[in-house]
matplotlib code that plots the C-alpha trace (Angstrom):
import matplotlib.pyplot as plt

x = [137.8, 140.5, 144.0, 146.0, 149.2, 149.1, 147.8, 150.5, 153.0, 150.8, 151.3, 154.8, 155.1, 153.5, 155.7, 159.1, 158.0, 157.5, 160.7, 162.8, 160.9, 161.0, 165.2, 164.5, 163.3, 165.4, 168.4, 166.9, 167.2, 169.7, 172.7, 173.5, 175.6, 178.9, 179.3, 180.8, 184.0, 182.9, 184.6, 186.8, 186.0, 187.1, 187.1, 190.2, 190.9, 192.1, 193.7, 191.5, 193.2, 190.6, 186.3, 184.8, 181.3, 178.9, 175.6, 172.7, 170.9, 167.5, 166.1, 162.5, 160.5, 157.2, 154.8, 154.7, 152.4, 154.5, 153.0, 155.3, 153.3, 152.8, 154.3, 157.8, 160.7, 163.6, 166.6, 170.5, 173.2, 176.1, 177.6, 178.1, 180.0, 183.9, 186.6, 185.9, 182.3, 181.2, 182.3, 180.6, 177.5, 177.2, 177.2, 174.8, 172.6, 172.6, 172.4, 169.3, 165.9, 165.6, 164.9, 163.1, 160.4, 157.1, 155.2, 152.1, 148.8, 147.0, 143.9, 146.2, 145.6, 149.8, 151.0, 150.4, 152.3, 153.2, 157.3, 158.9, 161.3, 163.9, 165.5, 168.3, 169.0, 172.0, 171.2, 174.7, 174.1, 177.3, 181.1, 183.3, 186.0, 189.8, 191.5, 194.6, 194.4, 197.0, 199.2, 195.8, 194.4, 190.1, 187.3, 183.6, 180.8, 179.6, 177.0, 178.9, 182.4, 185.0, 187.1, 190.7, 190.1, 187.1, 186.6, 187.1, 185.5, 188.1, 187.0, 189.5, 187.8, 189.7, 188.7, 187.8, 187.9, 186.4, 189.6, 190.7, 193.8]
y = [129.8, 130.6, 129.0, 127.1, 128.5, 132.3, 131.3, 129.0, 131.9, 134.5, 132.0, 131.5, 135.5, 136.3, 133.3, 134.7, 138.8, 137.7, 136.3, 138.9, 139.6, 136.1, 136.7, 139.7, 138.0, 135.7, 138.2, 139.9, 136.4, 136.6, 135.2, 131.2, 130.8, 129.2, 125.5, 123.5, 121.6, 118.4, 115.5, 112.9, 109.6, 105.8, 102.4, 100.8, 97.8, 98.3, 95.4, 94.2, 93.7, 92.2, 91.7, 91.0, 90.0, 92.4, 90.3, 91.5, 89.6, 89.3, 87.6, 86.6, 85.1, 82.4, 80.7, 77.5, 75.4, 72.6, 70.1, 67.5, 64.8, 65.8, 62.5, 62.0, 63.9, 63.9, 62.3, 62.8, 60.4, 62.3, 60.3, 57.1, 58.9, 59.6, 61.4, 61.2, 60.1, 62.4, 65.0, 62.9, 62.2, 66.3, 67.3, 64.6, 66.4, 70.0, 68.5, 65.8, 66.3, 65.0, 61.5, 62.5, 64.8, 63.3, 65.0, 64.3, 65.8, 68.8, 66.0, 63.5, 65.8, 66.8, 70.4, 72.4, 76.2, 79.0, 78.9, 81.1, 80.1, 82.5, 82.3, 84.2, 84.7, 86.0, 87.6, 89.0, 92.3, 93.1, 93.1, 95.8, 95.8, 97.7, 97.9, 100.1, 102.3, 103.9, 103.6, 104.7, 102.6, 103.0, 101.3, 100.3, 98.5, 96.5, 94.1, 91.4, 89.7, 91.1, 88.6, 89.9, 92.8, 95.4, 97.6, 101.7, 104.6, 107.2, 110.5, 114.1, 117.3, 120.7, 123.1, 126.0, 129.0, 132.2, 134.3, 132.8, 131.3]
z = [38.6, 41.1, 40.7, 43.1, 42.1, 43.0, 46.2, 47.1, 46.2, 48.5, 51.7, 51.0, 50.2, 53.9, 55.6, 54.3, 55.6, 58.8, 59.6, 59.9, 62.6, 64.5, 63.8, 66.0, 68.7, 68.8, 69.2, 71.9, 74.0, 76.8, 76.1, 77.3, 80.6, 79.3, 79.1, 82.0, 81.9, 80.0, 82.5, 81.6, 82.9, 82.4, 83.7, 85.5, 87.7, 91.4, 93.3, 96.1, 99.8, 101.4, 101.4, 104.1, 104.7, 106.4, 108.0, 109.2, 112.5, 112.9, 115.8, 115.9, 119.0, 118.8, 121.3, 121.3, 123.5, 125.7, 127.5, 129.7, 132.2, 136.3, 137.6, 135.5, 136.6, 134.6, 136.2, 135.1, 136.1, 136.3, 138.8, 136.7, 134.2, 134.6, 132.3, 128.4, 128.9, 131.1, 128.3, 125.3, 127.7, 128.4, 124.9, 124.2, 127.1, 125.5, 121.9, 122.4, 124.6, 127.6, 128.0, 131.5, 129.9, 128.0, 125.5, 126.1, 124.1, 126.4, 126.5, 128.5, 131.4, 131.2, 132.4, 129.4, 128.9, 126.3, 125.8, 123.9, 121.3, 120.1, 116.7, 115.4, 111.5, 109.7, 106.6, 104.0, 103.2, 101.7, 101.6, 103.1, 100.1, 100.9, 97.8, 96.0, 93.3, 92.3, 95.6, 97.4, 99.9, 99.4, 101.5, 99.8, 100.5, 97.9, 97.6, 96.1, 96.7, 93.7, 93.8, 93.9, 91.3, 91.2, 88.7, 89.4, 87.3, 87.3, 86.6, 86.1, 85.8, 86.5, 88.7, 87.5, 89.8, 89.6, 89.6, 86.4, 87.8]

ax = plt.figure().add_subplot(projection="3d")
ax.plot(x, y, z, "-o")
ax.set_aspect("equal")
plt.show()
């Protein structure tokens, strides 16, 4: 009967001849390319001049069917109205729809068309932030107000040249 033991000490034998020869190899590697400057960085606070907002405009057009009746016109009566009213009554124009026009439904036998109706959107897409740092005036976008401080991440690293100096 064979024993466990000698050929535990036979594997362990063979494992420790052949690394001198992985040491070899791993001499022969080339040599690793200096390490660069590590960088120094932090967090500070800058003092914010101004933010203002930056929108974006998106304009979209639909159809939409109008229909008005053939025999009503619509009638203004500008003439009646003198000084202040003639103001009030003007706004009141733009602002309300005419009194004159009818919506009718297209099976009332009224003048039916396709208007367009244009729409404009602002969207915010972001702040344009001047602040100071250090004396130094800076510009960012950002895509939030900062309120009057935002925060800064400083970073020094030297330069290293190649002629040493």
């Amino acid at each position: 009967m064979l024993r466990p033991f000698p050929l535990q000490t036979t594997l362990l034998l063979a494992a420790l001849a052949a690394a001198p020869a992985v040491v070899a190899q791993e001499q022969m590697l080339p040599a690793q390319p200096p390490a660069a400057p590590q960088e120094n960085v932090r967090i500070d606070y800058a003092k914010v001049l101004s933010a203002e907002p930056v929108h974006q405009t998106l304009r979209a057009t639909s159809m939409v069917e109008r229909c008005g009746s053939a025999s009503t016109t619509p009638v203004k009566q500008e003439e009646d109205r003198r000084g202040l009213s003639r103001v009030v009554g003007a706004v009141r124009d733009v602002l309300t729809p005419s009194e004159g026009i009818e919506e009718v439904a297209p099976s009332a036998g009224g003048d039916c068309r396709m208007v367009p109706i244009e729409r404009e959107f602002r969207r915010p897409i972001g702040y344009d932030v001047d602040y100071v740092y250090k004396g130094v005036k800076y510009r960012s976008r950002l895509p939030y107000d900062p309120g009057n401080r935002v925060r800064v991440r400083v970073s020094v690293t030297p330069v290293v040249s190649s002629s040493g100096q």
